[in-house]
C-alpha positions in Angstrom: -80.5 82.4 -24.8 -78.9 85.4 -25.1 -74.5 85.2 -25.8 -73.8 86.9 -22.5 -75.5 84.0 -20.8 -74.0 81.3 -22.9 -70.4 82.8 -22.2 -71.0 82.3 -18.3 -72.7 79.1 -18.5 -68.9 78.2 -20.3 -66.9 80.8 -18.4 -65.0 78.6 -16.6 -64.2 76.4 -19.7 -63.4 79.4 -22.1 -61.0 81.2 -19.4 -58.8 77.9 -18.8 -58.8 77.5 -22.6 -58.0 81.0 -23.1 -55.0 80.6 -20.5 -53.8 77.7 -22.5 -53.6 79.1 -25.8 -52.1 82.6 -24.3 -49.4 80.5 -22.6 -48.3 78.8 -25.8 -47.5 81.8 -27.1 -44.5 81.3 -24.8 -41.2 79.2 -25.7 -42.4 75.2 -25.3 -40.2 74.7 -22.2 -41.4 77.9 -20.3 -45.6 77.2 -21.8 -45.3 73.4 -20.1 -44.1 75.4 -16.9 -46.8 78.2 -16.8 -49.7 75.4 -17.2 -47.9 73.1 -14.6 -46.5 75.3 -11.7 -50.1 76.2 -9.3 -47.9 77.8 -6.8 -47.9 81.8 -7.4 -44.9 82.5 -5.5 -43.1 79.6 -7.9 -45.0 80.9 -10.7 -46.1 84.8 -10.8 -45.9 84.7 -14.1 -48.5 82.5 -14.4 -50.3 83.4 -11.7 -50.5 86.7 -13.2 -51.9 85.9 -17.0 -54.4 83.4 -14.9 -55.9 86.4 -12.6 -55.9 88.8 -15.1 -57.5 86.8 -18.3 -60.3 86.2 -16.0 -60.6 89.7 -14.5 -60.8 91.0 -18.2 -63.1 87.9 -19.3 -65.9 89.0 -16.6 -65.2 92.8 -17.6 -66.0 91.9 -21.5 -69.4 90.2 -20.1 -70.2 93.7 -18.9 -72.7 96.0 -20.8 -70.0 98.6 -20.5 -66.3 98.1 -20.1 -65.0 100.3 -18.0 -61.5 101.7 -19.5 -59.7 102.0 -16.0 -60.6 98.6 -15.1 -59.7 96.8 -18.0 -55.8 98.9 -17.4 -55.2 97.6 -14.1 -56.0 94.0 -15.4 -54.1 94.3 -18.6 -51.3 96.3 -17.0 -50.0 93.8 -15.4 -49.8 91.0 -18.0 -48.3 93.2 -21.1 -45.7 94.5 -18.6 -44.9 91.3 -18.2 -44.7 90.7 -22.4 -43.2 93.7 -22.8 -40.0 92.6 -21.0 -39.7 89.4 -22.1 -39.0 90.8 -25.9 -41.9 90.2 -27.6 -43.0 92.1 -30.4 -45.8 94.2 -30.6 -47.9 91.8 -32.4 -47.1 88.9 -30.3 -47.5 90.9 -27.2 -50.8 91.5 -27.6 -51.9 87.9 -29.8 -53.1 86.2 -26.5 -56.2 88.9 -26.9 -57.1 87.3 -30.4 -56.8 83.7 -29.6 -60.6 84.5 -26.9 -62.1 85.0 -30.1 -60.7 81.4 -31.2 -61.8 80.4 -27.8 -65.4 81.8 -27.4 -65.8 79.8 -31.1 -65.1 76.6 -30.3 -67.1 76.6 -26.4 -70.0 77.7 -28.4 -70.1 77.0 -31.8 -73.2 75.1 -31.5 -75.0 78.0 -30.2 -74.2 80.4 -32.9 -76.8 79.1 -35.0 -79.4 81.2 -34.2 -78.8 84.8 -36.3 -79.6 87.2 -33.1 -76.7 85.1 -31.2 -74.3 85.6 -34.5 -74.8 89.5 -34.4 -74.2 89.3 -30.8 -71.2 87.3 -31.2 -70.1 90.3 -34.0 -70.8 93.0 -31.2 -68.7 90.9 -28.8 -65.8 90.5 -30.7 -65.7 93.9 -31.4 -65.2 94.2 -27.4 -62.3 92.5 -28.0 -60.8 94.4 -30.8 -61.2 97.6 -28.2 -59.0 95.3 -25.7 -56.6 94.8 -28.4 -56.3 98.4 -28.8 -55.2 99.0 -25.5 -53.7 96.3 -24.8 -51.2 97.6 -28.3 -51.1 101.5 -26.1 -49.6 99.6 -22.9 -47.0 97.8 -24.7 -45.7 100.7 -26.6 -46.1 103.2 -23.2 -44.4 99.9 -21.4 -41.5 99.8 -24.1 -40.7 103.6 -24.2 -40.3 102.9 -20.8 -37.8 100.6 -21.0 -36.1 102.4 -23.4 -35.7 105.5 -21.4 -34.6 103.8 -18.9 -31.3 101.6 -20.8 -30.6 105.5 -22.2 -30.5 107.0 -18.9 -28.3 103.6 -17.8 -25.9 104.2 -20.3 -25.5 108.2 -19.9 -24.8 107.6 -16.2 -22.6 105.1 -16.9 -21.0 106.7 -19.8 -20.7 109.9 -17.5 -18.8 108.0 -14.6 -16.6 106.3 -16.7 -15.8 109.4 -18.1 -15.4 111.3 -14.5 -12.9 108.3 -13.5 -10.7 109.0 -16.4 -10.9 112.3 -15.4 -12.4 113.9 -18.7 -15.5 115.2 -16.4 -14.9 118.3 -14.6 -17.2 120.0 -12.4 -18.3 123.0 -13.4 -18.1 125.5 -9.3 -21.3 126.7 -7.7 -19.6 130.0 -7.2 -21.7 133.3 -8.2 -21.0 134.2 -12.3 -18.5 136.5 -12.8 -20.6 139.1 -14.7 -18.1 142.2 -15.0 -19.5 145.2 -16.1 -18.4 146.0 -19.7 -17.0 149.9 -19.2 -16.8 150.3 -23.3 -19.9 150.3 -23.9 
């Protein structure tokens, strides 16, 4: 039995496992309400890791990930991580912990040598996840830090226009004068 097979004989099983460990990853109080709260509109969060862990577990089982596709299923998810303060490394941990995952749902058929190698080329799917998983974070973060510097220079720039150290400079044509000394 080929490992592609074997993954989605245990799909089911390795994707809820997967959404458990990446949800611990998460303060204890707000992991117990992630894995409790079914109800996306009370949960998005939630909602959102659990759609998008099993949209990127089927891509994986793929021959050929398709780079686009994996985006708009990671997107969503590190945006999510990025905001919430984590750091690079533990944004983008939850990836790591489907390798713990695939492990234990089929450790006992890893045995065989052809299904070991296959494992090997498999996890190295993952590692390319990881990757750009690591490229949305930091795009997702320079994004947020553009946007508190552009908060504080407008604010900065109205407090100084209502102490009236701001003065507008007039829309009026320059006043070029031709220089006769020349």
């Amino acid at each position: 039995m080929r490992l592609n097979n074997l993954l989605a004989q245990r799909k089911t099983a390795i994707i809820k496992n997967w959404f458990t460990l990446a949800v611990e990853t998460y303060p204890p109080d707000t992991a117990s309400f992630l894995k409790r709260q079914k109800d996306p509109f009370a949960n998005p969060v939630g909602k959102t890791i659990s759609r998008g862990l099993e949209a990127l577990f089927n891509e994986l089982l793929l021959k050929e990930m398709d780079h686009e596709t994996i985006i708009s299923f990671l997107d969503p998810i590190i945006r999510i991580r990025a905001i919430q303060n984590f750091s690079p490394s533990q944004a983008v941990s939850f990836i790591f912990l489907l390798k713990k995952t695939i492990r234990e749902n089929i450790k006992k058929g890893i045995s065989e040598e052809q299904l070991f190698n296959e494992l090997l080329l498999f996890e190295s799917k993952i590692d390319q996840l990881a990757m750009i998983a690591f490229n949305l974070y930091m795009q997702c973060k320079e994004k947020i830090y553009d946007l508190k510097a552009n908060e504080m220079r407008n604010s900065t720039y109205k407090a100084f226009k209502r102490a009236g150290l701001v003065r507008e400079m007039p829309v009026d044509e320059p006043d070029i004068k031709p220089n006769i000394n020349a």
